[in-house]
Residue frames as qw, qx, qy, qz and C-alpha x, y, z in Angstrom:
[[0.342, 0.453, 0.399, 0.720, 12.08, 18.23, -104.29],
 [0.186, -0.390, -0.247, 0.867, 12.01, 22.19, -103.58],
 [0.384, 0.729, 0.424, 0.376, 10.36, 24.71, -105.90],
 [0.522, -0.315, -0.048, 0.791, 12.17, 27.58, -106.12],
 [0.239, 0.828, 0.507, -0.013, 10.34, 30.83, -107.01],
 [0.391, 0.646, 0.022, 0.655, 11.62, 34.05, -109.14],
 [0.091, -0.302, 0.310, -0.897, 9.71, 36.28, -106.06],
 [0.234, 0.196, 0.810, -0.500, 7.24, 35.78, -103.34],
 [0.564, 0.297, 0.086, -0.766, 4.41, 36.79, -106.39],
 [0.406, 0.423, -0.749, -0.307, 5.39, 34.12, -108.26],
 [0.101, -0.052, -0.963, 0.246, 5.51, 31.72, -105.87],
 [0.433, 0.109, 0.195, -0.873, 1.41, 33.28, -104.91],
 [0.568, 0.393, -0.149, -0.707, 0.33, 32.78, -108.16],
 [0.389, 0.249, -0.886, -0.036, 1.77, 28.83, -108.30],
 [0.010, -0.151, -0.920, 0.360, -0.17, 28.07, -105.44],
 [0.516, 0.314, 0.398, -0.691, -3.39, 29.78, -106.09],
 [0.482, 0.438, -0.504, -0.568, -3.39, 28.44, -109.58],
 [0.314, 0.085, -0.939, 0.109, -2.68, 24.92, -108.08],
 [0.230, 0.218, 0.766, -0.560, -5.58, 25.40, -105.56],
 [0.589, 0.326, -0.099, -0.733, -8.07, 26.84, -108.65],
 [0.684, 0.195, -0.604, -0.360, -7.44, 23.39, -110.28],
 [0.033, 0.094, 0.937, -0.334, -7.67, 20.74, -107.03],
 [0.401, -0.481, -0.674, -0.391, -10.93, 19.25, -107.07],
 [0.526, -0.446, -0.166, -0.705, -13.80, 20.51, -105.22],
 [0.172, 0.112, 0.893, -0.400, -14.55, 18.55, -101.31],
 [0.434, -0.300, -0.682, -0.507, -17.41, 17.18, -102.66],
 [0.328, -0.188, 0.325, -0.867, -20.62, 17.86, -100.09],
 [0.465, -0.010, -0.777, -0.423, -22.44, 14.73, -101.10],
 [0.760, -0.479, -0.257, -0.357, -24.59, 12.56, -98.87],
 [0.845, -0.154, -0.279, 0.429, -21.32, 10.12, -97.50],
 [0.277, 0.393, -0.305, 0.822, -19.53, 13.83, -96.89],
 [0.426, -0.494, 0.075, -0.754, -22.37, 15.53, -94.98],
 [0.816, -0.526, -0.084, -0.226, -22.91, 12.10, -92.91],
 [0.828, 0.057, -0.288, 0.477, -19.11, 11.93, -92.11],
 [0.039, 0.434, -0.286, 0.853, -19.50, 15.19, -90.74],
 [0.817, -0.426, -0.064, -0.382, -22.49, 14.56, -88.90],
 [0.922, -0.266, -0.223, 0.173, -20.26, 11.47, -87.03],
 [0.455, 0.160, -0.267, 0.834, -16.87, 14.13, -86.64],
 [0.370, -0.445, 0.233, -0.782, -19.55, 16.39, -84.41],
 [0.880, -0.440, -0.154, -0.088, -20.94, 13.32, -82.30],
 [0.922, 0.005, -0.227, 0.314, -17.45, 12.12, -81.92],
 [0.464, 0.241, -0.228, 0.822, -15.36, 15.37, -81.45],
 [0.119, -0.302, 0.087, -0.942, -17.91, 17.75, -80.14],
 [0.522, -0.362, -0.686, -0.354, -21.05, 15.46, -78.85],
 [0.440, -0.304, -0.632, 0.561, -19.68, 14.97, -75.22],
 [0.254, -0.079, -0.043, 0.963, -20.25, 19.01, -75.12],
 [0.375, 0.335, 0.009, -0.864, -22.77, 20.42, -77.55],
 [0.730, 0.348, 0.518, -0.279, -26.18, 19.24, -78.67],
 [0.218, -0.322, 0.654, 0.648, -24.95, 18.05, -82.55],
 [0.195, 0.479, 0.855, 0.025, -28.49, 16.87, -83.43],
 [0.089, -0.400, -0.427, -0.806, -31.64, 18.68, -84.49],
 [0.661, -0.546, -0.399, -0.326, -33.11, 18.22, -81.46],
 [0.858, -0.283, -0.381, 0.195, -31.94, 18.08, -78.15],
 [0.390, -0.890, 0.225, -0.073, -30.18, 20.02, -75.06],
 [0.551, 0.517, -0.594, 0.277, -26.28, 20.08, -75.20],
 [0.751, -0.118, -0.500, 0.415, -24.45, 17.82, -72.27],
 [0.415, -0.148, -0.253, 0.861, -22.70, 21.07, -71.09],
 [0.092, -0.904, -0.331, 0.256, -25.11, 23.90, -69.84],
 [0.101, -0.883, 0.108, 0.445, -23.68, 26.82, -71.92],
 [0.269, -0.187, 0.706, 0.628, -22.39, 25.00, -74.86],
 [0.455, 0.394, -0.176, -0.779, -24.19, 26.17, -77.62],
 [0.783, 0.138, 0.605, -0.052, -26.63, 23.59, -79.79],
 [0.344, -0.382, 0.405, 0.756, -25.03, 23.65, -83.24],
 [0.192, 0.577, 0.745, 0.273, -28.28, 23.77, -84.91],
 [0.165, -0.897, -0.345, 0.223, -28.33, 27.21, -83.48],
 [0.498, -0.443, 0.070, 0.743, -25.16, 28.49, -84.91],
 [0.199, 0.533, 0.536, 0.624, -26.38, 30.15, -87.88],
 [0.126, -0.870, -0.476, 0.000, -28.03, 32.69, -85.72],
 [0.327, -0.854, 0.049, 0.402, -25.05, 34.30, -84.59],
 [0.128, 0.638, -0.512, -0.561, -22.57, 34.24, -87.56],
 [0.838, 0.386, -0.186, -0.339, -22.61, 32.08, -90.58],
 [0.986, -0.093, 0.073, 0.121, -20.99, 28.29, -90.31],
 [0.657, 0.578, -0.267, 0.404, -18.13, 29.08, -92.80],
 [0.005, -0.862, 0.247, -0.443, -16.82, 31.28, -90.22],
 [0.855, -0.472, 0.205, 0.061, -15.67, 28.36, -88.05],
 [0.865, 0.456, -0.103, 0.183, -13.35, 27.19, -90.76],
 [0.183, 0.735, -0.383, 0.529, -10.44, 29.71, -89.94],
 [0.375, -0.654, 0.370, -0.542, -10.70, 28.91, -86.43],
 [0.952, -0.035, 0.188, -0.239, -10.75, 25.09, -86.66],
 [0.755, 0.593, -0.225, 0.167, -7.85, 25.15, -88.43],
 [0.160, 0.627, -0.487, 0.587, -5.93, 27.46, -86.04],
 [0.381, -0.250, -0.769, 0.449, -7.54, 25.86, -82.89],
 [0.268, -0.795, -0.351, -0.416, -10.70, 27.45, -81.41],
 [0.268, -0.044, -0.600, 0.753, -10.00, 29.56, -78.47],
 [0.320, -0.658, -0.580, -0.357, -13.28, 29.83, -76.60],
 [0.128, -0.669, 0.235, -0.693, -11.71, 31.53, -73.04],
 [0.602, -0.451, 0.346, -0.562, -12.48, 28.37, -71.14],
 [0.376, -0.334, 0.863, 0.046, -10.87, 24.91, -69.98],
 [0.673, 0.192, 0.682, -0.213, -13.69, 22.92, -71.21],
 [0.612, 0.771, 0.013, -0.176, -13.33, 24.04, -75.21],
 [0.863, -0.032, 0.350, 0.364, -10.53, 21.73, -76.76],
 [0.277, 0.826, -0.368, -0.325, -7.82, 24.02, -79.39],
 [0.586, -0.115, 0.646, 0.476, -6.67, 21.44, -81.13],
 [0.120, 0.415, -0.598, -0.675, -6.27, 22.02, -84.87],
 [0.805, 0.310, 0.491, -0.117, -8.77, 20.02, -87.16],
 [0.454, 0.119, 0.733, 0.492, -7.51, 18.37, -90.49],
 [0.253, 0.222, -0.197, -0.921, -8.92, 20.70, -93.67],
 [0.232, 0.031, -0.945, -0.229, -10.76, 17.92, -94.77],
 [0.118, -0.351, -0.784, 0.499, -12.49, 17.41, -91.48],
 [0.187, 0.322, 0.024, -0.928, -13.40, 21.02, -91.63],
 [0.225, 0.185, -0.533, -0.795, -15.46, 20.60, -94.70],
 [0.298, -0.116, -0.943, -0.094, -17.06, 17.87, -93.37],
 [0.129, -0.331, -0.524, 0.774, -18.06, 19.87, -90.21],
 [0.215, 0.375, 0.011, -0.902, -19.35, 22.54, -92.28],
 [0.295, -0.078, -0.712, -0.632, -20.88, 20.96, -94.81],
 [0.337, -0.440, -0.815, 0.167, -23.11, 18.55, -91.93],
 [0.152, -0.303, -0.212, 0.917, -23.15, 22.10, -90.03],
 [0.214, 0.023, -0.333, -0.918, -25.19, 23.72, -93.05],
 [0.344, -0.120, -0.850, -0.381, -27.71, 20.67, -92.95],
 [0.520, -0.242, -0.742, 0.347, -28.89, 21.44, -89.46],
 [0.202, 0.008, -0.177, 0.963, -29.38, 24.85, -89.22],
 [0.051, 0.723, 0.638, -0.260, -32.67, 26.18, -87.29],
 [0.120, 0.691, 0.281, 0.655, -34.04, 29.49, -88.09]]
């Protein structure tokens, strides 16, 4: 099945309306520790994922520290599209939205000052 819109505003306003009513990613305990296990698992080898602790890779940032330089959210976009960090060792795959949320949410829980 297609949906076939009057004009591109139309078609906008069908999809933000449809995104105002999808439930919320809930941030809950089981969300925030399923992120917490998509940063050991996708990012661990790399960067420290913990509250504590020196990352594997000299020069990978600890993500308890990322808050310092721009605020978490701001990964989102870029996780989606595939990070491009400038160097071999920084994977660009695409992450699942889902995932994302998960990331960030565990992300928020972890942040030093």
């Amino acid at each position: 099945m297609s949906l076939i819109f009057p004009s591109p505003t139309a078609g906008l306003c069908f999809l933000l309306a449809f995104a105002a009513c999808s439930p919320a990613v809930s941030a809950g305990p089981s969300h925030i520790t399923s992120g917490q296990d998509l940063a050991i698992s996708r990012c661990g080898g790399c960067h420290a994922v913990e509250t504590t602790g020196e990352s594997p890779l000299a020069g990978a940032p600890p993500f308890r520290a990322l808050a310092r330089n721009y605020p978490v959210e701001n990964l989102e976009e870029a996780l989606a599209e595939g990070i491009f960090a400038g160097h071999p060792d920084m994977p660009d795959d695409p992450w699942e939205p889902a995932d994302i949320q998960r990331l960030i949410a565990y992300l928020k829980t972890i942040q030093t000052p």
